[in-house]
Structure formats: structure tokens, C-alpha cells
Wavefront OBJ file of the C-alpha trace (Angstrom):
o trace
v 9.833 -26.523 19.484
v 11.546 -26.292 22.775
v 10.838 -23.914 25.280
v 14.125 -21.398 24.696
v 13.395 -21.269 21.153
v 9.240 -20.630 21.612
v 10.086 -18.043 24.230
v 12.246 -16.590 21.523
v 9.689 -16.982 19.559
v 7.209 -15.156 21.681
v 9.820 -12.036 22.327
v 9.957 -11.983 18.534
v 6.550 -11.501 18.121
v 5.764 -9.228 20.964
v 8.085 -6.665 19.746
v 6.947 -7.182 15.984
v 3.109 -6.468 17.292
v 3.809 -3.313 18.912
v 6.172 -2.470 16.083
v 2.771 -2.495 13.812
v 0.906 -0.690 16.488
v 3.498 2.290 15.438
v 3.241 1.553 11.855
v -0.351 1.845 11.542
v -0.574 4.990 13.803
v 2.308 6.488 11.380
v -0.248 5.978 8.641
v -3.445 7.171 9.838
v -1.793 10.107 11.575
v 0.078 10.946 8.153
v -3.572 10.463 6.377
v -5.427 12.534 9.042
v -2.880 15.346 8.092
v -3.000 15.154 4.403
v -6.994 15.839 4.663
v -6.831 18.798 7.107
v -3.948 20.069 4.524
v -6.164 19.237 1.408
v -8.776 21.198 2.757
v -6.434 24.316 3.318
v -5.620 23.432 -0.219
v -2.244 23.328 0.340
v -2.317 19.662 -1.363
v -4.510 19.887 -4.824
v -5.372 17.255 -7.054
v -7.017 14.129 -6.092
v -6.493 12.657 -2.921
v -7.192 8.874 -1.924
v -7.023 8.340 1.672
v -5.995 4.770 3.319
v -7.995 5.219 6.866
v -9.228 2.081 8.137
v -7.054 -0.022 5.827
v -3.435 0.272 7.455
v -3.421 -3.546 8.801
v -2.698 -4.324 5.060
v 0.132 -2.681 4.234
v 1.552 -2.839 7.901
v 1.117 -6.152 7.863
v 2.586 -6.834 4.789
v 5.371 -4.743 4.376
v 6.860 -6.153 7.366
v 7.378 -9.398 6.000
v 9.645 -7.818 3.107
v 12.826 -7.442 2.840
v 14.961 -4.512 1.539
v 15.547 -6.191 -2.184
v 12.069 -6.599 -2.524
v 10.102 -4.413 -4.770
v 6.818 -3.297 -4.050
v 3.891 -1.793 -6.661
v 0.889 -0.403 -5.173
v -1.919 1.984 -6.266
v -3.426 5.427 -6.226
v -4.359 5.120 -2.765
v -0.402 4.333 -1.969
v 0.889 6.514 0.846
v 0.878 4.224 3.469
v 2.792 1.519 1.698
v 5.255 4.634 0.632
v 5.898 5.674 4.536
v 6.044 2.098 5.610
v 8.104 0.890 2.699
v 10.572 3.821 3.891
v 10.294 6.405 1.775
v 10.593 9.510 3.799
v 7.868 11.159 4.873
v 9.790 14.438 4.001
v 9.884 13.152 0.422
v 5.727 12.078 0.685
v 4.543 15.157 1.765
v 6.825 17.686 -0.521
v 5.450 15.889 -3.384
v 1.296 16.214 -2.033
v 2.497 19.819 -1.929
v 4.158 19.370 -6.197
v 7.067 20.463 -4.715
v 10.320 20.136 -6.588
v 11.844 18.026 -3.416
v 9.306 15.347 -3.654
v 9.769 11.806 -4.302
v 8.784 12.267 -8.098
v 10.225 15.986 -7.986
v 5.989 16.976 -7.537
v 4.983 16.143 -11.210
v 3.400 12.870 -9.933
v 1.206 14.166 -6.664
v -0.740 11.769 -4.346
v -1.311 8.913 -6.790
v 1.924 8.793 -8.570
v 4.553 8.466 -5.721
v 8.274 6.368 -7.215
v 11.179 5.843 -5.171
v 14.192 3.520 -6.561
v 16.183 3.413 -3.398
v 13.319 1.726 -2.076
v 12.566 -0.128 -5.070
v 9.117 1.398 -4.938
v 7.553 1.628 -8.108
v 4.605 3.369 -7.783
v 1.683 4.284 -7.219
v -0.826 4.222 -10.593
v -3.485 6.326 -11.462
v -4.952 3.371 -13.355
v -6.953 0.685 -11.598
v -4.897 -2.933 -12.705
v -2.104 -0.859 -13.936
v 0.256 -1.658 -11.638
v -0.287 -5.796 -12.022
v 1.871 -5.876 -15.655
v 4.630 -3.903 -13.708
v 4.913 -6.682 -10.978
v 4.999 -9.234 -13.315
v 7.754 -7.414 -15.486
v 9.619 -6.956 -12.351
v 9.357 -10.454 -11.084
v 10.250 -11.654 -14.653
v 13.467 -9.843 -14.501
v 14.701 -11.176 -10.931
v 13.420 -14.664 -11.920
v 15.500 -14.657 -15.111
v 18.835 -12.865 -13.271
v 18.294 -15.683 -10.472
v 17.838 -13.066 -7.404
v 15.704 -14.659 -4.595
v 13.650 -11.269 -4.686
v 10.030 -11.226 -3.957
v 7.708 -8.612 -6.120
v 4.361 -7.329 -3.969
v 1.598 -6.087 -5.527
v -1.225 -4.272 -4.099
v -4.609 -3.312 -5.883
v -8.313 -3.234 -5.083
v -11.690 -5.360 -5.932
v -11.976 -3.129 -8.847
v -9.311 -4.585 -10.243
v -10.315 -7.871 -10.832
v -12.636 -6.747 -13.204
v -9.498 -5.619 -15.830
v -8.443 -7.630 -18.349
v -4.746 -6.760 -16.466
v -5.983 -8.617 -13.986
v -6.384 -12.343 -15.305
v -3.202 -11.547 -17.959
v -1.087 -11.153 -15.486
v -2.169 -13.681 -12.755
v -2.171 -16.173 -15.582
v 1.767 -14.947 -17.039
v 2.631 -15.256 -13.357
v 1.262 -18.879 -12.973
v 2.670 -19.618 -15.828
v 6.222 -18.607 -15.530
v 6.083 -19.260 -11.741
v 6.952 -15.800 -11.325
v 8.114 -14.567 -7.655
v 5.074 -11.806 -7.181
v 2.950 -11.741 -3.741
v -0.726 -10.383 -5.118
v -2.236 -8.481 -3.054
v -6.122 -7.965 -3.422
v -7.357 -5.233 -1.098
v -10.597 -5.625 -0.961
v -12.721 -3.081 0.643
v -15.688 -4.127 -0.807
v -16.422 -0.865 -3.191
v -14.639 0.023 -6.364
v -14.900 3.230 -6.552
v -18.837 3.661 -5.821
v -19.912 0.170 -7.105
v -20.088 -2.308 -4.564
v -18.478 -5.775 -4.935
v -21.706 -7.600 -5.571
v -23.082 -5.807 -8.208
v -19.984 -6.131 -10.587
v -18.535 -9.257 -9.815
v -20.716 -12.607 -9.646
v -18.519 -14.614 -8.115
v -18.047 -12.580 -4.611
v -14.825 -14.483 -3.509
v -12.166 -13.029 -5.217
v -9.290 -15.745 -3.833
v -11.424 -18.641 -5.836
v -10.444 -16.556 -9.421
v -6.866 -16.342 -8.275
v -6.714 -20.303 -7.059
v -8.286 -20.821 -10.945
v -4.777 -19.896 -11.977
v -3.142 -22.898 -10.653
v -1.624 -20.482 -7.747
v -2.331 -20.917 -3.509
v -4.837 -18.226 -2.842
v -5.888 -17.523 0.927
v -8.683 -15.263 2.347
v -7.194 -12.775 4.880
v -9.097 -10.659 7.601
v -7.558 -7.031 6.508
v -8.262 -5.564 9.507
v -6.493 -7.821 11.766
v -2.844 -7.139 11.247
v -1.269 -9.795 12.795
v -3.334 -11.821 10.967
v -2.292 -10.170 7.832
v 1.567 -10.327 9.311
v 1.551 -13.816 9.375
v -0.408 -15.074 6.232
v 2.197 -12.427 4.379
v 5.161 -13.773 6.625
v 3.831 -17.431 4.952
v 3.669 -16.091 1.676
v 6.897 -14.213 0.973
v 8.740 -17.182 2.539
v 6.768 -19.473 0.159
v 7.554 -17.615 -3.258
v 11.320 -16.908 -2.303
v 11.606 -20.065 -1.802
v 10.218 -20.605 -5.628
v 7.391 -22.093 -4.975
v 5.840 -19.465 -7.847
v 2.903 -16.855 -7.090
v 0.790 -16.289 -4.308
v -2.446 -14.528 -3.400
v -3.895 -12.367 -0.584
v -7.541 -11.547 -0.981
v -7.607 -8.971 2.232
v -10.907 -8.166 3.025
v -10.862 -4.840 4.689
v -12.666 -1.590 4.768
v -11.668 2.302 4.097
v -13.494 4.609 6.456
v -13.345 7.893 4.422
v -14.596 8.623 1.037
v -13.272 6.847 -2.402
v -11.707 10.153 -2.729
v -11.695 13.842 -1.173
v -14.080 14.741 -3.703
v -16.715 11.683 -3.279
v -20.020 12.341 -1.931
v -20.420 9.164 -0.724
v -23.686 8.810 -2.059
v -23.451 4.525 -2.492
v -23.116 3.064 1.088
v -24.833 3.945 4.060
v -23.581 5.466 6.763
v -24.776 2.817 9.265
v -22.338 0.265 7.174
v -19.182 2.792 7.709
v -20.144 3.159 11.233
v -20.337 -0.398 11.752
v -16.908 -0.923 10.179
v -15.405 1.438 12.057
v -16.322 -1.091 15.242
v -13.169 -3.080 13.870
v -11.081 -0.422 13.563
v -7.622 -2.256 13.135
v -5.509 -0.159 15.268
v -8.306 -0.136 17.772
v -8.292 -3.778 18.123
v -4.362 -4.079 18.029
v -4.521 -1.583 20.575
v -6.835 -3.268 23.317
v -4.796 -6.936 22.322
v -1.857 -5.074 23.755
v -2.905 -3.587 25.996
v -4.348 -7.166 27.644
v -1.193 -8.612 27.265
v 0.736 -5.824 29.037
v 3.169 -5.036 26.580
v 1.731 -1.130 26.299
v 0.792 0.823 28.511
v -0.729 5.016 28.230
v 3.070 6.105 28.415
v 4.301 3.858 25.496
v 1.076 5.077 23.469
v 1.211 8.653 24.005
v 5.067 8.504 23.353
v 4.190 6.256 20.240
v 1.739 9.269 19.529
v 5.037 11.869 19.754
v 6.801 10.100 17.275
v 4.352 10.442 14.690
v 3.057 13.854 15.523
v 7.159 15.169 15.264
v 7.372 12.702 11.915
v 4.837 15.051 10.318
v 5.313 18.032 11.401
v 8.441 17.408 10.466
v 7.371 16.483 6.950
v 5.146 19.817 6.380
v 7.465 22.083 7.187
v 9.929 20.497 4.964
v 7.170 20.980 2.390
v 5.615 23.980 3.422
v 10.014 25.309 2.833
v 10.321 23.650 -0.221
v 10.665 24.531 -3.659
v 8.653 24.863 -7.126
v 10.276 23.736 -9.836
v 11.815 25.929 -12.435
v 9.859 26.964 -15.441
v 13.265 26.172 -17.193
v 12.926 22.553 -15.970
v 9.667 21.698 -17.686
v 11.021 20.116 -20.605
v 13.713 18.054 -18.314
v 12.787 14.590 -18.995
v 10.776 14.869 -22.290
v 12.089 12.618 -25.001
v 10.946 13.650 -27.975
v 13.255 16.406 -29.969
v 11.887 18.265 -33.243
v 10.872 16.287 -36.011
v 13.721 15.743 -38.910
v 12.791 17.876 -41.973
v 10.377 16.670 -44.339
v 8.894 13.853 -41.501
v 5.386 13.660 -40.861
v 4.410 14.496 -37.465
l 1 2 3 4 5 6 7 8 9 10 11 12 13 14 15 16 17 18 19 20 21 22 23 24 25 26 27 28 29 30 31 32 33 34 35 36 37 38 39 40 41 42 43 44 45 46 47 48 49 50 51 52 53 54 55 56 57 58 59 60 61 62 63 64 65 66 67 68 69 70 71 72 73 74 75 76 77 78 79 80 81 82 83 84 85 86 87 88 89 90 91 92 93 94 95 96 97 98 99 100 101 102 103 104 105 106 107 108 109 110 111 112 113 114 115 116 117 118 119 120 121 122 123 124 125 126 127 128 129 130 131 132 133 134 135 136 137 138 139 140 141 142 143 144 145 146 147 148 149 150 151 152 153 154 155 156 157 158 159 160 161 162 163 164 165 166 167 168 169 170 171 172 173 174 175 176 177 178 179 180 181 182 183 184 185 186 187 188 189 190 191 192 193 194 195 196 197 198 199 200 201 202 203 204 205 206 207 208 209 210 211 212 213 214 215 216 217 218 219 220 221 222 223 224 225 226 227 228 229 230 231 232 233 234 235 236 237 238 239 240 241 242 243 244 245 246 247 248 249 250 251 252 253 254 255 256 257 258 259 260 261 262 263 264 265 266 267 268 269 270 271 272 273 274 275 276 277 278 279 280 281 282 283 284 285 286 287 288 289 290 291 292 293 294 295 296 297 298 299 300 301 302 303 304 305 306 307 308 309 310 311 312 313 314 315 316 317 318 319 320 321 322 323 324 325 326 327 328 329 330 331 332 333 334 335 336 337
């Protein structure tokens, strides 16, 4: 590489680090926010919170491009936001309101946007890894040089979805990026006591597919195994897999007690906070400064304040409108029902 074309290089990947500093702080700011408002109980339901995981999807998103489809889980609103769904459109439908991304019948876990091919959020663990598969099948067969990522936890790997699809995908050679985010507990059971083989890339790589072990909270090492990845199955080279070991600081969910890990092991976590660490790197390398932080800080205060007064103003959906979408009309006479 010559020297024009690595400082090009470098320049590149200056401005794409601080560019995840912003996208993680988006996150955890927007999470932060969503858990003073669930305790106001202005958002109901269940409520999965991505604290201490935003490396993954920051660092992953960023290495998709705007035909790409991404399916994620419950615990989805940080690949929403950074995908580019509006934060407007997140927070109206936390609140069920009619202006939501799903029109508020879907909530937290069940967040869909087509414009930016985001399909979801699913309320069941593996769910989403059929989707993926279905949607890579389709761009494989129509030729499209699309990529299909798909995000779910350790629990997953214990679903039958799990080693279907991974095998369908080897198979077929289908274009999907999995990506395992592994934070060590599914739901309260840790890792070791349900699975007995620890290293969850080794029962991807049994699949015939490349499977690589990724620090999750180091996001620009997650930026570049991703950036590797996508590039790899757009080019055809069939499915890969991320096995992202990271970490979520808060509870499985707002209404865990948190009863299974101690709180010496969260603490200790929290030492490697990503944003933390990406934080200090730039900081050492001079490309941010207190100014650029706190106006980093501004951005994504006014971003979601933004987005809960847009909710707070927003509308409930019409009694009229419940059956709008339901396809099933009265049984013909004389049918069983």
C-alpha cells in the first residue's frame, strides 16, 4: 500500500471511529431514556434494554449498506436507531402510539420498518433466524448482491431454529451475516449450564461456514471483523458467523430481579464499558476532545427529546381501526369454525 492511499486509509478510519463513538452514545442515551420513561410508565409492556452491548450493533451496522436487510431481536432498539429508523418512529411506538413504526400494536420487541428493510424485532428467541434465511433465499434466487444480518443471543443456539437454519444457509450458500450476541446469560441461565460446548463459533464452523470469535465490546474490533464479513458473503462466498462475546449491564428485562449473577460480575464488566474504552482510544489519539464530546452529547440529548415529545403529542389509534389488518372475514354458512 503506498503512503497516499494508507493515509487515506487512516482518514477513513479516523472519521469512521468517532462516527461509532456517536452511534453508541445515540444508543445508550436513547436506552437510558426509555427506562426513566418505563418507570413513569409512560412505556408499558416489556422492555429489554441494550446497555453495555452497543459495540455490536454499531459496529456492525456500519458495514451495511442501504439494500441490506437486517433481522434482530426483542432487545432491538439500537439496531432500529442505527439502522435509521427514526427515533421519532422508535419512541411513538414504546409509547403504542398510532405514529409508531408498527402503528404501536408491536411495542419494544416488535419494531418493522420496510424503508429500512428492517424486519423486526421477535418476541421469540431463534425466531428471527428462518426470516434471514427466507430473505437471503429470495435475493440469492433474484441475483441481488444483498447481504441479510441477523442478530440473536446465546439462548438461541439452543433452538432447533438455530441449527435448521445455519445448516439451509450452508447449504444453499445463502448471503446471511449471523450474528451471535453473546452476553453470556439467556435470560437467567448462564451459558455454561445449558450449553456444553461453551464456544458457540465451533457449532457454527460445524456447518461448513467461516465462523470467527469477536470481542463485543470493542467496536472497532467488531467494525472490522463485520467490514470482512459482509464483503466476504456479497462477494458469494456463502454464510458467515460472528460469535460476539459481550455483556448487557442492566437486567434481562425491566422486570428481572436479577437474582442469577452477582453483582461483582456486572461491576466488573462494566470496567470494559465499550464506549468508555472507544472514548479514552480517542481521546489518545487526539481526534476528540471535551468540546466534540459534549457537542456529541447535544446531538443525542436534542435526538430524544425530540423523539418524546413527538410521542408524548402523538396519537392512539382509533377503536374503529382495530380490525384494520385482520384477515379473516365470517365463516361461509354451514362451515365449521
Amino acid at each position: 500500500m503506498s503512503g497516499d492511499t494508507q493515509q487515506r486509509a487512516d482518514g477513513a478510519d479516523r472519521v469512521r471511529d468517532v462516527a461509532l463513538l456517536r452511534a453508541m452514545l445515540r444508543v445508550r442515551r436513547f436506552e437510558e431514556r426509555c427506562a426513566e420513561l418505563y418507570q413513569q410508565e409512560k412505556i408499558r409492556g416489556f422492555l429489554h434494554l441494550y446497555i453495555g452491548e452497543e459495540a455490536v450493533a454499531a459496529g456492525v451496522l456500519q458495514a451495511l449498506g442501504a439494500e441490506d436487510a437486517v433481522v434482530a431481536t426483542y432487545r432491538e432498539h439500537g439496531h432500529a436507531l442505527l439502522r435509521g429508523v427514526s427515533a421519532r418512529a422508535i419512541m411513538a411506538e414504546m409509547y403504542g402510539k398510532q405514529e409508531g413504526c408498527s402503528r404501536g400494536r408491536g411495542g419494544s420487541m416488535h419494531l418493522f420498518d420496510v424503508a429500512t428493510r428492517f424486519y423486526g424485532g421477535n418476541a421469540i428467541v431463534g425466531g428471527g433466524l428462518p426470516i434471514a434465511a427466507g430473505l437471503a433465499l429470495a435475493d440469492a434466487l433474484q441475483r441481488r448482491p444483498r447481504v441479510t444480518a441477523c442478530f440473536f443471543g446465546d439462548g438461541a443456539v439452543a433452538e432447533g431454529e438455530f441449527h435448521e437454519t445455519l445448516n439451509l444457509a450452508a447449504l444453499w450458500r445463502l448471503p446471511v451475516l449471523f450474528c451471535c450476541e453473546n452476553n453470556l446469560y439467556a435470560m437467567g441461565t448462564a451459558l455454561a449450564r445449558a450449553q456444553a460446548q461453551t464456544n458457540l463459533a465451533i457449532k457454527a464452523a460445524a456447518y461448513g461456514m467461516p465462523a470467527w470469535t469477536v470481542d463485543g465490546m470493542d467496536v472497532i474490533a467488531v467494525a472490522d471483523a463485520a467490514t470482512r464479513a459482509v464483503a466476504a458473503v456479497r462477494a458469494g462466498a456463502g454464510p458467515f458467523f460472528l460469535e460476539l462475546r459481550t455483556y448487557r449491564f442492566r437486567p434481562h428485562s425491566m422486570f428481572d430481579p436479577e437474582l442469577y449473577r452477582a453483582k461483582a460480575e456486572v461491576e466488573e464488566w462494566k470496567q470494559r464499558d465499550p464506549i468508555a474504552a472507544l472514548t479514552a482510544r480517542l481521546r489518545g489519539a487526539g481526534l476528540v476532545d471535551d468540546a466534540a464530546l459534549a457537542a456529541i452529547e447535544r446531538d443525542a440529548q436534542a435526538e430524544i427529546d425530540d423523539a418524546v415529545a413527538f410521542a408524548e403529542a402523538g396519537s392512539w389509534e382509533p377503536v374503529a381501526e382495530l380490525t384494520r389488518f385482520v384477515y379473516s372475514g365470517p365463516a361461509s354458512a354451514g362451515a365449521h369454525t
